[in-house]
PDB file of N, CA, C and O in Angstrom:
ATOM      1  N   UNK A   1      29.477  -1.296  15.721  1.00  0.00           N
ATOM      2  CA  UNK A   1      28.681  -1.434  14.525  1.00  0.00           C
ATOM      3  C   UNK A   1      29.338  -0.682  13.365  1.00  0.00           C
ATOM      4  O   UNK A   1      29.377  -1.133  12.220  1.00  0.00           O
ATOM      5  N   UNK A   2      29.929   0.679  13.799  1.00  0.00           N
ATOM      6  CA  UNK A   2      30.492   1.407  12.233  1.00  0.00           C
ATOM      7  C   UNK A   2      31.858   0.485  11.899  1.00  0.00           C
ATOM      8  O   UNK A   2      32.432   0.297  10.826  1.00  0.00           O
ATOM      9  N   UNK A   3      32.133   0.010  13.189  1.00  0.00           N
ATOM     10  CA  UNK A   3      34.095  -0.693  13.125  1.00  0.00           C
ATOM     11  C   UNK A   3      33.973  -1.990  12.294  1.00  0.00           C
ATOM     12  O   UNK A   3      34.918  -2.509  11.700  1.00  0.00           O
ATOM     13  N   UNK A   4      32.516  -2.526  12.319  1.00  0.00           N
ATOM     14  CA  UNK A   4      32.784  -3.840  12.092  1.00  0.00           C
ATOM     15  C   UNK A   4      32.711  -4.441  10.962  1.00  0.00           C
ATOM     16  O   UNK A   4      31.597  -4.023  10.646  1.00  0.00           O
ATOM     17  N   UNK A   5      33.056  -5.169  10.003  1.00  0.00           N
ATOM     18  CA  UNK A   5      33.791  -6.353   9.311  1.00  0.00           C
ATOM     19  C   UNK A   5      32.941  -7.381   8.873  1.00  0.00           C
ATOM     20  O   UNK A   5      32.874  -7.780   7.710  1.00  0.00           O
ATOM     21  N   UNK A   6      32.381  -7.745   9.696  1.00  0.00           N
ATOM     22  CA  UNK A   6      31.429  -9.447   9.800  1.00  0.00           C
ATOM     23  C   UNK A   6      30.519  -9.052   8.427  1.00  0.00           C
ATOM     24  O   UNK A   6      30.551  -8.079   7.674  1.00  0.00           O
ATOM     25  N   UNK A   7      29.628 -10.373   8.469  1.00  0.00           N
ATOM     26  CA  UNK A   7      28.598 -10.576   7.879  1.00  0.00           C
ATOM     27  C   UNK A   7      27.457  -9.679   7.770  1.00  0.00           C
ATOM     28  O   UNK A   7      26.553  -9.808   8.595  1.00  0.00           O
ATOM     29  N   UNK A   8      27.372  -8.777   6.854  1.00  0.00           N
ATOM     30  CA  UNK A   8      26.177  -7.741   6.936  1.00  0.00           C
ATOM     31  C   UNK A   8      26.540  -6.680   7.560  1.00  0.00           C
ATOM     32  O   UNK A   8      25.593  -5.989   7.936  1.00  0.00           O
ATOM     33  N   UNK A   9      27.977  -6.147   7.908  1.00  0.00           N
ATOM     34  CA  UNK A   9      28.606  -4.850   8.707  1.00  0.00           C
ATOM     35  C   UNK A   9      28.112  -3.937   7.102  1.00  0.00           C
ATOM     36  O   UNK A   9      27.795  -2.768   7.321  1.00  0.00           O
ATOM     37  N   UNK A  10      28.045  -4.318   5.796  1.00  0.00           N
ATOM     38  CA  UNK A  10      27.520  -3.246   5.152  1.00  0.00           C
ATOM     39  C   UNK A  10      26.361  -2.862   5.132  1.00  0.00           C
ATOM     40  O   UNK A  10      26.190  -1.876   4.416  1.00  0.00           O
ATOM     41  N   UNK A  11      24.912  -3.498   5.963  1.00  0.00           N
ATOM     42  CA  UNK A  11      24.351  -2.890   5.873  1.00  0.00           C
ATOM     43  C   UNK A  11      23.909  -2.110   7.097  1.00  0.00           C
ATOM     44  O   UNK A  11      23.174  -1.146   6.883  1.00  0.00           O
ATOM     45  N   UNK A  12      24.249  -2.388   8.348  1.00  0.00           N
ATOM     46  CA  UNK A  12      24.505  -1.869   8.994  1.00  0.00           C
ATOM     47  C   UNK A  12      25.830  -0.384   9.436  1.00  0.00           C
ATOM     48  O   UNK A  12      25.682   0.346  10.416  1.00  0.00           O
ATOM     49  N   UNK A  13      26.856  -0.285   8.573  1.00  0.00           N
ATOM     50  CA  UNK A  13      27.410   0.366   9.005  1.00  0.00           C
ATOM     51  C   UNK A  13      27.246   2.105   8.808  1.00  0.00           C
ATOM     52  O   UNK A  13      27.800   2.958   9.502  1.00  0.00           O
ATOM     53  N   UNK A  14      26.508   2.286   7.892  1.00  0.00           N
ATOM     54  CA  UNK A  14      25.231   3.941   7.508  1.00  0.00           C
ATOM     55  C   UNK A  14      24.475   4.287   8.468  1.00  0.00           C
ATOM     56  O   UNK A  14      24.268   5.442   8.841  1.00  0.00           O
ATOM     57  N   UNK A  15      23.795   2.783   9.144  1.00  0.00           N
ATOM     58  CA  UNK A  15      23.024   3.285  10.198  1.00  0.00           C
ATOM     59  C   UNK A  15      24.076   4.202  11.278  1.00  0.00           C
ATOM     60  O   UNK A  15      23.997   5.361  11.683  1.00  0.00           O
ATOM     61  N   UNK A  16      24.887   3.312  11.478  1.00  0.00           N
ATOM     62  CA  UNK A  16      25.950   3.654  12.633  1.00  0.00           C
ATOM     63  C   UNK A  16      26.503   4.896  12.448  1.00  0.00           C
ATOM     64  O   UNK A  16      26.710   5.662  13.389  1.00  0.00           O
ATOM     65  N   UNK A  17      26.776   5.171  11.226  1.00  0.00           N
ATOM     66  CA  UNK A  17      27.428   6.720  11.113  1.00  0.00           C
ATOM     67  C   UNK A  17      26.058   7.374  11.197  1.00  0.00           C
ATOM     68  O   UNK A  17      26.162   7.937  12.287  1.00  0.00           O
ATOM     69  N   UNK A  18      25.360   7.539  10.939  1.00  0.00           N
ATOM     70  CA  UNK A  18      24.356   8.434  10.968  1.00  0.00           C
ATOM     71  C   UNK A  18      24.242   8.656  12.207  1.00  0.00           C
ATOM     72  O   UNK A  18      24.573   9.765  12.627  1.00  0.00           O
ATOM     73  N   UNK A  19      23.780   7.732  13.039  1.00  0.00           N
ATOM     74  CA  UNK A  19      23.735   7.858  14.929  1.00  0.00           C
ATOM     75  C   UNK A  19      24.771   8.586  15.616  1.00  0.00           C
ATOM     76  O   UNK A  19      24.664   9.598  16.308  1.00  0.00           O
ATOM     77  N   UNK A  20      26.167   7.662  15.207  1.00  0.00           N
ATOM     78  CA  UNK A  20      27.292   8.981  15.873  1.00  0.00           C
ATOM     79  C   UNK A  20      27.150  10.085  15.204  1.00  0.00           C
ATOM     80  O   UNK A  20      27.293  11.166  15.776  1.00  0.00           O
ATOM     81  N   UNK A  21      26.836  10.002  13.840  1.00  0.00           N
ATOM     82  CA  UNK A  21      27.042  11.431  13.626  1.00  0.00           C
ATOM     83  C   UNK A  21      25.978  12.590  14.151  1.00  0.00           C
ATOM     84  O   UNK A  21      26.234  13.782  14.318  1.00  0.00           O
ATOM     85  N   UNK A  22      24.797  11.957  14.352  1.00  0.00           N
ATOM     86  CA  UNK A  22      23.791  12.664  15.163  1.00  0.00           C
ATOM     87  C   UNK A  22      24.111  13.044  16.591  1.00  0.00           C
ATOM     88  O   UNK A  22      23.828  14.156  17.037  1.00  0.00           O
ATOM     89  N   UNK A  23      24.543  12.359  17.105  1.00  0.00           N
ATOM     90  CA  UNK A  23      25.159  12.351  18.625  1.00  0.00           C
ATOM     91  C   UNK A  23      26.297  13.277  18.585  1.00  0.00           C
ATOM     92  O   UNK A  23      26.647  13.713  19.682  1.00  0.00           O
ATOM     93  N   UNK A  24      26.778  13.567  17.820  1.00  0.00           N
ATOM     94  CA  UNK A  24      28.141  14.201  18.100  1.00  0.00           C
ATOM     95  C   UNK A  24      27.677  15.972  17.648  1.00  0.00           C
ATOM     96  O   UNK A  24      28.333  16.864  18.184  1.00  0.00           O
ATOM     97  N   UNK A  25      26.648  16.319  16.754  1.00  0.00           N
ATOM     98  CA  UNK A  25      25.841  17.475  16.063  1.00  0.00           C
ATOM     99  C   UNK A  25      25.307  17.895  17.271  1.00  0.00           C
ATOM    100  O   UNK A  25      25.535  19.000  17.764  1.00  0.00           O
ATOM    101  N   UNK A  26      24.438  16.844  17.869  1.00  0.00           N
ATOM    102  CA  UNK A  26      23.757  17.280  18.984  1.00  0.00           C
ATOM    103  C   UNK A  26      24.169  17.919  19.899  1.00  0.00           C
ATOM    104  O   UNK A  26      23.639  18.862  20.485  1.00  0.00           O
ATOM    105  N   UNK A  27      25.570  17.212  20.132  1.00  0.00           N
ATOM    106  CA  UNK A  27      26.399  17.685  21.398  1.00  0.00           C
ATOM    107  C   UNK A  27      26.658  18.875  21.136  1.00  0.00           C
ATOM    108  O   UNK A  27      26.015  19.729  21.746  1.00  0.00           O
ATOM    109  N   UNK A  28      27.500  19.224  20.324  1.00  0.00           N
ATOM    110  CA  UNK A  28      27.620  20.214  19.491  1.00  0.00           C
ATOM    111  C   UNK A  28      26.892  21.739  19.899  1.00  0.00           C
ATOM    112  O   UNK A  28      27.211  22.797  20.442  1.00  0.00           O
ATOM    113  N   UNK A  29      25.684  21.090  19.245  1.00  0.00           N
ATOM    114  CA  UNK A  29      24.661  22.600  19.396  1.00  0.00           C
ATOM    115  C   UNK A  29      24.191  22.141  20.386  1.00  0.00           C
ATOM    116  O   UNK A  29      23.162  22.817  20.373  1.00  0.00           O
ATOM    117  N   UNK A  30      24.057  21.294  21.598  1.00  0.00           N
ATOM    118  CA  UNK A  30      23.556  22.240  22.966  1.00  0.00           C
ATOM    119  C   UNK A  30      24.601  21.963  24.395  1.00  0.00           C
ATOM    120  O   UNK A  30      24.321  21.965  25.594  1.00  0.00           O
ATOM    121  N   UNK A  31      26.002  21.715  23.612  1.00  0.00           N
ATOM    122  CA  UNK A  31      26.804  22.867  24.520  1.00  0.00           C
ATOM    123  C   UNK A  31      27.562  23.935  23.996  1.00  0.00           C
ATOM    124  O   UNK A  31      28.342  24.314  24.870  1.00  0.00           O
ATOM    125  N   UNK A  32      27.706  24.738  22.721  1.00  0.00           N
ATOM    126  CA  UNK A  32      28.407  25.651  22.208  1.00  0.00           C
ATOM    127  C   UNK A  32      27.378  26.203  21.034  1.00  0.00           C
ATOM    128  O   UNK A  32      27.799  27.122  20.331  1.00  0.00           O
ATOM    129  N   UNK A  33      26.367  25.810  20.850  1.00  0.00           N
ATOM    130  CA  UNK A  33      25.642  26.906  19.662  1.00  0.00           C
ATOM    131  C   UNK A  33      24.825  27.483  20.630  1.00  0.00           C
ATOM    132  O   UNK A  33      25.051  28.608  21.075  1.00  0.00           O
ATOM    133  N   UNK A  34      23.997  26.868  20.945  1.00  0.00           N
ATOM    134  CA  UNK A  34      22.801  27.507  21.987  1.00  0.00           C
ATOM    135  C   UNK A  34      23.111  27.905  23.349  1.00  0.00           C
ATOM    136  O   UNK A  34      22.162  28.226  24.065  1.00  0.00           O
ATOM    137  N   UNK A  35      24.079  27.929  23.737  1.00  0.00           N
ATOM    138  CA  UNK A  35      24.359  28.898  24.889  1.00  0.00           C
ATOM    139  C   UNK A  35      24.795  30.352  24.153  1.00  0.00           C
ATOM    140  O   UNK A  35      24.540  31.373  24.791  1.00  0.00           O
ATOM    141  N   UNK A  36      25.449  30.488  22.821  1.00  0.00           N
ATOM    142  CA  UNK A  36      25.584  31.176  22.311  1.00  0.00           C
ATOM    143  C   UNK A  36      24.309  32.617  21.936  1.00  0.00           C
ATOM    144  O   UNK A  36      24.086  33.762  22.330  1.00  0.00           O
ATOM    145  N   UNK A  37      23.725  31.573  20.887  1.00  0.00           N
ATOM    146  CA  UNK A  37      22.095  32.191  20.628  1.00  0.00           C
ATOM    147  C   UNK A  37      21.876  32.947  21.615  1.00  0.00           C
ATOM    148  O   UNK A  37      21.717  34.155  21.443  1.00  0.00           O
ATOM    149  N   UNK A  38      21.827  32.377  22.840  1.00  0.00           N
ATOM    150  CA  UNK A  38      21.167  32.828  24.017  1.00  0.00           C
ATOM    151  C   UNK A  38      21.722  34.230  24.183  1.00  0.00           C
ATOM    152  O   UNK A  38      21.018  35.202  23.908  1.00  0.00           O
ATOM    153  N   UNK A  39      22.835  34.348  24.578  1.00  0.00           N
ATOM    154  CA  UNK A  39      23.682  35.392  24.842  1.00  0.00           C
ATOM    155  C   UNK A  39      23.160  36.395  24.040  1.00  0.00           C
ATOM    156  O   UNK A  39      22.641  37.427  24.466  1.00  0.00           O
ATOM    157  N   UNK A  40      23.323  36.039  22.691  1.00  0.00           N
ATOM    158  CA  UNK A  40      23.024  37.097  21.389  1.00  0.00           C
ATOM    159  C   UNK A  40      21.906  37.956  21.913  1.00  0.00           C
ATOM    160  O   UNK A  40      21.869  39.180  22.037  1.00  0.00           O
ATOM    161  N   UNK A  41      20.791  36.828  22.257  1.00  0.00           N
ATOM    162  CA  UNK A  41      19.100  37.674  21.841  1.00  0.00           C
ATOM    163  C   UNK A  41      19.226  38.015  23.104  1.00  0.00           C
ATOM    164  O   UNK A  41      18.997  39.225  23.092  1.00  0.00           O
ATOM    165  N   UNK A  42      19.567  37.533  24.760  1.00  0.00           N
ATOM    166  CA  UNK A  42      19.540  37.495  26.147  1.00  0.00           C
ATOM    167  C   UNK A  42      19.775  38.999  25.986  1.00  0.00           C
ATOM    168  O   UNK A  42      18.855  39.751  26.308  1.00  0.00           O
ATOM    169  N   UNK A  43      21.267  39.663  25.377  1.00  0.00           N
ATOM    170  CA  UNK A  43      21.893  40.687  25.698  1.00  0.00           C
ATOM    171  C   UNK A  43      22.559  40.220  27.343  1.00  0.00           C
ATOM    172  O   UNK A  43      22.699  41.018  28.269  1.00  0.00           O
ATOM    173  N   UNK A  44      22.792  39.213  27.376  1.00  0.00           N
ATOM    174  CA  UNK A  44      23.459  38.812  28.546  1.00  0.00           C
ATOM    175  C   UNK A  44      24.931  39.069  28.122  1.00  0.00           C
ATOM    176  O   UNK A  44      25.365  38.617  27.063  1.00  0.00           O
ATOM    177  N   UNK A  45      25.904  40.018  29.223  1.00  0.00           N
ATOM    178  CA  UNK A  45      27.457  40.149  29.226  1.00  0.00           C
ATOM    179  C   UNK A  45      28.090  38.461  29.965  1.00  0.00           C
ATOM    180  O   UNK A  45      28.143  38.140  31.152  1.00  0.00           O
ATOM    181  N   UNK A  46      28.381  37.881  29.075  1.00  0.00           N
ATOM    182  CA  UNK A  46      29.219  36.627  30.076  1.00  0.00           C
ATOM    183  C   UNK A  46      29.989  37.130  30.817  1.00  0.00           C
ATOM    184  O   UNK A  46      29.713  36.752  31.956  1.00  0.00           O
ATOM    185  N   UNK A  47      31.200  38.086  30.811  1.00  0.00           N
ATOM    186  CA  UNK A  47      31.897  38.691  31.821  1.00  0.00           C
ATOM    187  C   UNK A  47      31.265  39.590  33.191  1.00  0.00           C
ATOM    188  O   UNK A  47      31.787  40.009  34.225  1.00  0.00           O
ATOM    189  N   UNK A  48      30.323  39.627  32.807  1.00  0.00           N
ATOM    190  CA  UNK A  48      29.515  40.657  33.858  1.00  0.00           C
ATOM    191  C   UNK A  48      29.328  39.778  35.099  1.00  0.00           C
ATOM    192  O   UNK A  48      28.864  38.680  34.789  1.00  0.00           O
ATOM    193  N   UNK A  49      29.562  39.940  36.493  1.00  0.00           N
ATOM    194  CA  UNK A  49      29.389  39.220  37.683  1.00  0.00           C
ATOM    195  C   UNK A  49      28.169  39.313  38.022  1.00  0.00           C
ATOM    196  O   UNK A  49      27.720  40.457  37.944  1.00  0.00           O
ATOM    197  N   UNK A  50      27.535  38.600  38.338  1.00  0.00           N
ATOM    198  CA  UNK A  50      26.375  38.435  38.765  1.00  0.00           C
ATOM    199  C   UNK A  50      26.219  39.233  39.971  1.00  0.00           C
ATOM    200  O   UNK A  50      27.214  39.217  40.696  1.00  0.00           O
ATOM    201  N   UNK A  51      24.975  40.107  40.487  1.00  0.00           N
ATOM    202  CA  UNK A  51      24.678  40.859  41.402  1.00  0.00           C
ATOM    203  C   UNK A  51      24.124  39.816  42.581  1.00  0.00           C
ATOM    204  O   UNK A  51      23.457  38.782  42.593  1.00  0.00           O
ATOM    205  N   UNK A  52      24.815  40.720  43.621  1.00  0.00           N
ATOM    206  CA  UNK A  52      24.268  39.332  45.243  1.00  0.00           C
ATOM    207  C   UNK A  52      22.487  39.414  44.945  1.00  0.00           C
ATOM    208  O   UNK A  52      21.898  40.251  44.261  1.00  0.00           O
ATOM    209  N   UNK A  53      22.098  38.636  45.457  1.00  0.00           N
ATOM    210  CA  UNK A  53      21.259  38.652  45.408  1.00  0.00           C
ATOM    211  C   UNK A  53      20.520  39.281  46.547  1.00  0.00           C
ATOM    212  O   UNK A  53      21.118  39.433  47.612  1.00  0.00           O
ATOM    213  N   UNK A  54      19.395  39.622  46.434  1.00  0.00           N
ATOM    214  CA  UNK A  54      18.981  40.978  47.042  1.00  0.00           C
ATOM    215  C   UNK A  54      18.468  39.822  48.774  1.00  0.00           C
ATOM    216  O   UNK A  54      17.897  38.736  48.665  1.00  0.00           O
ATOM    217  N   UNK A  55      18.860  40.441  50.130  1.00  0.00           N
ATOM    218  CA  UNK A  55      18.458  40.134  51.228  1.00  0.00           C
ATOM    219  C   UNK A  55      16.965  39.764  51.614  1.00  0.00           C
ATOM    220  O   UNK A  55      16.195  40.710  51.453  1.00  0.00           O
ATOM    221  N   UNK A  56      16.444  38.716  52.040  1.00  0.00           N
ATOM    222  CA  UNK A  56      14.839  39.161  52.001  1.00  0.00           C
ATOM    223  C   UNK A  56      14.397  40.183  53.441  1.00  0.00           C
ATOM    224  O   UNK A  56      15.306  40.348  54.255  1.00  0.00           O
ATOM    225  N   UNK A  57      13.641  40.552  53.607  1.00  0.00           N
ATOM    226  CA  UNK A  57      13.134  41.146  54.286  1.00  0.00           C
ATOM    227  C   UNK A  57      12.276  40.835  55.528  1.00  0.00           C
ATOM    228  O   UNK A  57      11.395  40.058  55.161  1.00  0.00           O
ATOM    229  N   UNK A  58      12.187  41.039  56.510  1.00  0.00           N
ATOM    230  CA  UNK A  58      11.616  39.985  57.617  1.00  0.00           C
ATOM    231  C   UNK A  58       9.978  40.383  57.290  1.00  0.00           C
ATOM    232  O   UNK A  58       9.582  41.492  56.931  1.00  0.00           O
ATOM    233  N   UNK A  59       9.273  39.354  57.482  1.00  0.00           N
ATOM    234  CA  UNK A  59       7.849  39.397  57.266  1.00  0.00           C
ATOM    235  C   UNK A  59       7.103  40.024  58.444  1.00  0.00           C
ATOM    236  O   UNK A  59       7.019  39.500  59.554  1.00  0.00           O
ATOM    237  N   UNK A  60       6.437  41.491  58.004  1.00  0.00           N
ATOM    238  CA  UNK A  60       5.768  42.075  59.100  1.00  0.00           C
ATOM    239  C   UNK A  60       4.692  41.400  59.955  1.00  0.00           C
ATOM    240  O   UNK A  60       3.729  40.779  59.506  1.00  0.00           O
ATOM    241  N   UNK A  61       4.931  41.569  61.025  1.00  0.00           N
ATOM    242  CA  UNK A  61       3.874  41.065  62.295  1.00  0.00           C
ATOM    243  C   UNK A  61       3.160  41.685  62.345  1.00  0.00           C
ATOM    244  O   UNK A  61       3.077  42.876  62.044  1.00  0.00           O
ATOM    245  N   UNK A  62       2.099  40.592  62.970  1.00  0.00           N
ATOM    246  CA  UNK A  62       0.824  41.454  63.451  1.00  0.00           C
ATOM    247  C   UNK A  62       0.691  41.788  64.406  1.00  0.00           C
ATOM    248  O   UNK A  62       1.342  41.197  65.268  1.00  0.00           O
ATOM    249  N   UNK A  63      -0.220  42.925  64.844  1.00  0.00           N
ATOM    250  CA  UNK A  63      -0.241  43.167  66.361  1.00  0.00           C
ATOM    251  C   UNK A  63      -0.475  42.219  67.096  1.00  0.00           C
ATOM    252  O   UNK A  63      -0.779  41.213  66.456  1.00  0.00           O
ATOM    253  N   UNK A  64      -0.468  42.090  68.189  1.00  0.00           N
ATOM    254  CA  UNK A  64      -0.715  41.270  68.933  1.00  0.00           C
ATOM    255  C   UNK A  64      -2.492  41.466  69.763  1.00  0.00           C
ATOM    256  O   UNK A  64      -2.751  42.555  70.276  1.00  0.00           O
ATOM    257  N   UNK A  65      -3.280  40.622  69.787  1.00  0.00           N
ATOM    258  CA  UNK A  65      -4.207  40.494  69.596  1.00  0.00           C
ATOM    259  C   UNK A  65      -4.912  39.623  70.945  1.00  0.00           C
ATOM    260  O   UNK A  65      -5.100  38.481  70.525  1.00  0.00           O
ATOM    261  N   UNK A  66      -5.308  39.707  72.198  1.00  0.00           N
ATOM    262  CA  UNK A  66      -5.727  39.089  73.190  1.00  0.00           C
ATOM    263  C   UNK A  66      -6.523  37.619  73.392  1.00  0.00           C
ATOM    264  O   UNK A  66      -7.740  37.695  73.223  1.00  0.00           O
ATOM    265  N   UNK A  67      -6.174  36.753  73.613  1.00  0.00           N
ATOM    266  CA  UNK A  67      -6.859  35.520  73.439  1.00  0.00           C
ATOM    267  C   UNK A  67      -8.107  35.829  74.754  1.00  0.00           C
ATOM    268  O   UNK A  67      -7.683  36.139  75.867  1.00  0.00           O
ATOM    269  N   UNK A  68      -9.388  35.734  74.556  1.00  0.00           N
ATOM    270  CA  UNK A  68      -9.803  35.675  75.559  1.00  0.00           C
ATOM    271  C   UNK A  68     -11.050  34.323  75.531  1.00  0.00           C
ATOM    272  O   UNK A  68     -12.032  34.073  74.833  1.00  0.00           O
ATOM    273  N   UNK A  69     -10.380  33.687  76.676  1.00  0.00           N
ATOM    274  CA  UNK A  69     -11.117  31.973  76.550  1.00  0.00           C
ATOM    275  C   UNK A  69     -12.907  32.543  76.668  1.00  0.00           C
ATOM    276  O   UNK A  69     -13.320  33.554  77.237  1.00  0.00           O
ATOM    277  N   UNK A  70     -13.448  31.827  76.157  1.00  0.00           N
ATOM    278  CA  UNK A  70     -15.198  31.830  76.348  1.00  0.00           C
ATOM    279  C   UNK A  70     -15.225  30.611  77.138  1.00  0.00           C
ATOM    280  O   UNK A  70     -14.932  29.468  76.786  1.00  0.00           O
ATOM    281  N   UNK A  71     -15.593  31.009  78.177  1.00  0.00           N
ATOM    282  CA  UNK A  71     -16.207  30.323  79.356  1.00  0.00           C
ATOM    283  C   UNK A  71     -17.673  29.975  79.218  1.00  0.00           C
ATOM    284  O   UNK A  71     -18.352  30.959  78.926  1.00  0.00           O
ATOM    285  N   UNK A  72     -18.292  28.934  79.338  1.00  0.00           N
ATOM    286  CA  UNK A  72     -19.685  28.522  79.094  1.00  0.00           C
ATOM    287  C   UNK A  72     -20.525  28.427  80.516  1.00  0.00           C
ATOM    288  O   UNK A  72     -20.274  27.618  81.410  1.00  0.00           O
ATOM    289  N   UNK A  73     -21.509  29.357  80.537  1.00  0.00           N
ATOM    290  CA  UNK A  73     -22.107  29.564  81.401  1.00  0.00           C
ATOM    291  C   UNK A  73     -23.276  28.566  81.698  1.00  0.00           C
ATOM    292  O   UNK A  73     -24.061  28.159  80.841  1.00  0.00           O
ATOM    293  N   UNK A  74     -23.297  28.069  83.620  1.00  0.00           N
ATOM    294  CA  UNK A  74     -24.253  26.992  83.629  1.00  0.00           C
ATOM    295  C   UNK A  74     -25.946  27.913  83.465  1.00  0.00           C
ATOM    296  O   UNK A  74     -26.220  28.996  83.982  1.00  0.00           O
ATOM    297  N   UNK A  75     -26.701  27.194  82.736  1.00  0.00           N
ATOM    298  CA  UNK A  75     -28.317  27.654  82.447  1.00  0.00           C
ATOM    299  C   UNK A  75     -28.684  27.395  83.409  1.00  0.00           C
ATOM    300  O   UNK A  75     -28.348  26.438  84.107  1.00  0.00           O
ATOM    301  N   UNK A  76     -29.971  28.771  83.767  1.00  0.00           N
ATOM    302  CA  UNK A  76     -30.583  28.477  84.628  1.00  0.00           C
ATOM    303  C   UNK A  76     -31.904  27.729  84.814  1.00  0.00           C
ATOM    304  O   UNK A  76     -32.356  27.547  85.945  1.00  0.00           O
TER     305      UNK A  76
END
């Protein structure tokens, strides 16, 4: 549409730059402005290695606790 020539490519061809040019701004700021920002306000070090992440911990048991079946007694 911006390349083209034909019949009515002038009124179409503004639209077309405007779109790439939106598309290409966009790209822009959200892969190299706003990872940026982030950093700024984050106080995140990009060089800094990330810490392991912490082990979990095994989930405490409960005591152990006696099953005792209830038996149903015949009435007299």
């Amino acid at each position: 549409m911006a390349l083209s020539h034909g019949i009515g490519s002038e009124t179409q061809r503004p639209l077309a730059v405007v779109i790439i040019a939106g598309l290409i701004s966009a790209t822009l700021l959200t892969l190299l402005v706003l990872p940026a920002i982030y950093v700024l306000f984050a106080g995140v070090d990009p060089n800094e290695k990330t810490p392991a992440a912490p082990q979990p911990q095994p989930a405490p048991t409960a005591p152990a606790v006696p099953v005792v079946p209830v038996v149903p007694t015949p009435a007299a």
